[in-house]
Each structure stands twice: as structure tokens, then as C-alpha cells.
C-alpha positions in Angstrom: -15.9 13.2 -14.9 -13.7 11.7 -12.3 -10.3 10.5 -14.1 -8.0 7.9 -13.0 -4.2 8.5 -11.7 -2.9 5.7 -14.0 -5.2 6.6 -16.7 -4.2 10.6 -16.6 -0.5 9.5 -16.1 -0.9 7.3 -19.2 -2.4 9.8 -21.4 0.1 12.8 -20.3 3.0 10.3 -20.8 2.1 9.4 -24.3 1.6 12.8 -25.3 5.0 13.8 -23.9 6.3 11.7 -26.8 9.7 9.3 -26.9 12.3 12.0 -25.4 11.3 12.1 -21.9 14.5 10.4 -20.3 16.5 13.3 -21.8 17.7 16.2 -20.6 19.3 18.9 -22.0 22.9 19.8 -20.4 24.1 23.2 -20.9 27.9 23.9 -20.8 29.8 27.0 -20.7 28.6 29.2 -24.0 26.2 26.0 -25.7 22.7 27.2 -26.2 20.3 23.9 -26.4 19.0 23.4 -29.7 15.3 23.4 -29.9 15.2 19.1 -29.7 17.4 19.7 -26.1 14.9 22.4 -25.1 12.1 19.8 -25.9 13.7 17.4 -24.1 14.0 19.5 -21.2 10.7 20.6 -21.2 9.1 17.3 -21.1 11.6 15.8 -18.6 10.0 18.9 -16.3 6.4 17.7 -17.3 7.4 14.0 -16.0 8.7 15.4 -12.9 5.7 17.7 -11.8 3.7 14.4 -12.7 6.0 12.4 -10.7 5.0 14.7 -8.3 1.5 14.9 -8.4 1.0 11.2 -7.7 -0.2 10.0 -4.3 2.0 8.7 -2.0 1.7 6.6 0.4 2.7 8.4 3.8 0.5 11.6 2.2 -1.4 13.6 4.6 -5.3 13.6 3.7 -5.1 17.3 2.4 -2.5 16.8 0.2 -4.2 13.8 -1.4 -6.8 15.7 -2.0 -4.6 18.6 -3.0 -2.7 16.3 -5.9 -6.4 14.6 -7.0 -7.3 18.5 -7.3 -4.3 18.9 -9.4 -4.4 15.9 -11.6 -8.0 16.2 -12.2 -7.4 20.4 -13.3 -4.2 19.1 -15.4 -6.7 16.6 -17.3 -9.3 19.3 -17.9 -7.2 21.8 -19.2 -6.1 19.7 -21.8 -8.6 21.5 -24.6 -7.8 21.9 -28.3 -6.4 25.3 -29.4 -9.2 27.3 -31.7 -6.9 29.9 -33.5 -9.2 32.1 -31.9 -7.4 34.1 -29.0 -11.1 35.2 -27.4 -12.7 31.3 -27.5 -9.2 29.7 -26.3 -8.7 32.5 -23.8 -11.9 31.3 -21.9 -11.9 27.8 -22.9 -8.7 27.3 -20.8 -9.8 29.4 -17.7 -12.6 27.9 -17.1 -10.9 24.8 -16.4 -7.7 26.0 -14.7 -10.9 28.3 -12.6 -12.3 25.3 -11.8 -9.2 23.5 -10.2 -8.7 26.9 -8.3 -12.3 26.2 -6.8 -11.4 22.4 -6.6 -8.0 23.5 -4.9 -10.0 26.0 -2.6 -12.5 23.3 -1.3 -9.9 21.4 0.1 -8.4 24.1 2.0 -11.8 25.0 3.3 -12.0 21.1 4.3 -8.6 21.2 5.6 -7.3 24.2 6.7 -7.6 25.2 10.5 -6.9 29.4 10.2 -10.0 31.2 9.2 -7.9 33.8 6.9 -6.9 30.8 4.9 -10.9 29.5 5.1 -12.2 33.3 4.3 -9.4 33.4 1.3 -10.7 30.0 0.1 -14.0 30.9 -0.2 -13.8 34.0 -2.0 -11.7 32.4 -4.4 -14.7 29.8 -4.9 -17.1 32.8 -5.3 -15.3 34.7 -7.7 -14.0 31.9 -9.8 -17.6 30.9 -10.1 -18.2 34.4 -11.3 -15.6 34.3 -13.7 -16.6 30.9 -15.2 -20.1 31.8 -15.2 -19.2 35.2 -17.9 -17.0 33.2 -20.0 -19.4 30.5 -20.7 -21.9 32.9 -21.2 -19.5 34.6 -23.3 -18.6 31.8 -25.3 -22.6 30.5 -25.8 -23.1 34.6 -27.2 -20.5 33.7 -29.8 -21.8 30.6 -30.7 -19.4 28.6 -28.6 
């Protein structure tokens, strides 16, 4: 499924809920309160979504780079099972997928072989790795 910047941005913005123009200041001794740390955390999230977003004077790889990233960010958005084993694998796959996503840019992009070679064994061993887990999880009636 191919997702939208201003569609992802939206949805990751709403979730982030009403406090995102705050952050929390620490002085001296003050530890934030857990509302501050909150507030923190979510001014963070806006920032490294600021920073995903495509920019005008971006070279093609890093385009791709961010889509790579915005796309994993949107797929690893899963509900949580209770179940350490099922959420375990039903994360990875996805963030094992934007590592393959990740590594077929660099193999479009990149000009050293090491870099190339690295990029495609992180393709074939992700695809490995995704390949147990959903076999894993369709043993356990996932």
C-alpha cells in the first residue's frame, strides 16, 4: 500500500495528541513530571516527522530515503497483542521490511560496492528473517 506524505503526517499528528507545541524545560534539580516527559516526547516525534518530509532541494536518494522512512513509520504502526512472542514479530517484520526498502535505495544509489554488497545482504537476510516470523506467527494461529 503506498501511503501519502500528508496523509501519514496527518494520521501521526493526530495520534501525537494536543501537547505537541510543548516542551519540557528542565532546570537545575526539577525532574519533569510525566505530562512534561509526554510533552517532550511528542515534540521529538514532530521533529523527526518534520524531518522526514521531502524537501525541495533533496537529492533523489534521499527522497527515496525519507519515502522509505515514512512508508516503514506507517507500517509499524500495529496494535499491541499482550502477547510478547506475536508483538515481537508483528513489529519486525515491518521495521525488516523498511530495512529492505532502505537497502534498495542504497543499491539504486550508492556508487561503492561495500555499501552495494552490505545492502544486499541486508535484503537477503531480512527476507529470511520476515519469512520465519510469518511462518511463525501462521504456526500459532496468527
Amino acid at each position: 500500500m503506498k501511503v501519502t506524505v500528508p496523509t501519514l503526517v496527518a494520521a501521526l499528528l493526530l495520534t501525537a495528541g494536543s501537547g505537541l507545541a510543548q516542551t519540557a524545560h528542565t532546570h537545575g534539580a526539577h525532574k519533569p513530571t510525566a505530562n512534561e516527559a509526554s510533552d517532550a516526547h511528542q515534540a521529538d516525534m514532530q521533529k523527526m516527522m518534520a524531518d522526514m518530509m521531502p524537501k525541495p532541494g533533496d537529492a533523489p536518494s534521499t527522497k527515496d530515503f525519507k519515502d522509505a522512512d515514512m512508508a516503514m513509520m506507517h507500517n509499524m504502526h500495529v496494535p499491541y497483542t499482550g502477547n510478547a512472542d506475536v508483538d515481537f514479530r508483528t513489529h519486525m517484520i515491518p521495521h525488516h521490511q523498511g530495512a529492505i526498502s532502505m537497502a534498495k535505495v542504497a543499491l539504486k544509489h550508492a556508487r561503492d560496492p561495500a555499501t552495494k554488497q552490505m545492502a544486499q545482504k541486508i535484503i537477503d537476510d531480512q527476507e529470511k528473517e520476515i519469512a520465519e516470523m510469518q511462518a511463525w506467527l501462521k504456526q500459532h494461529g496468527q
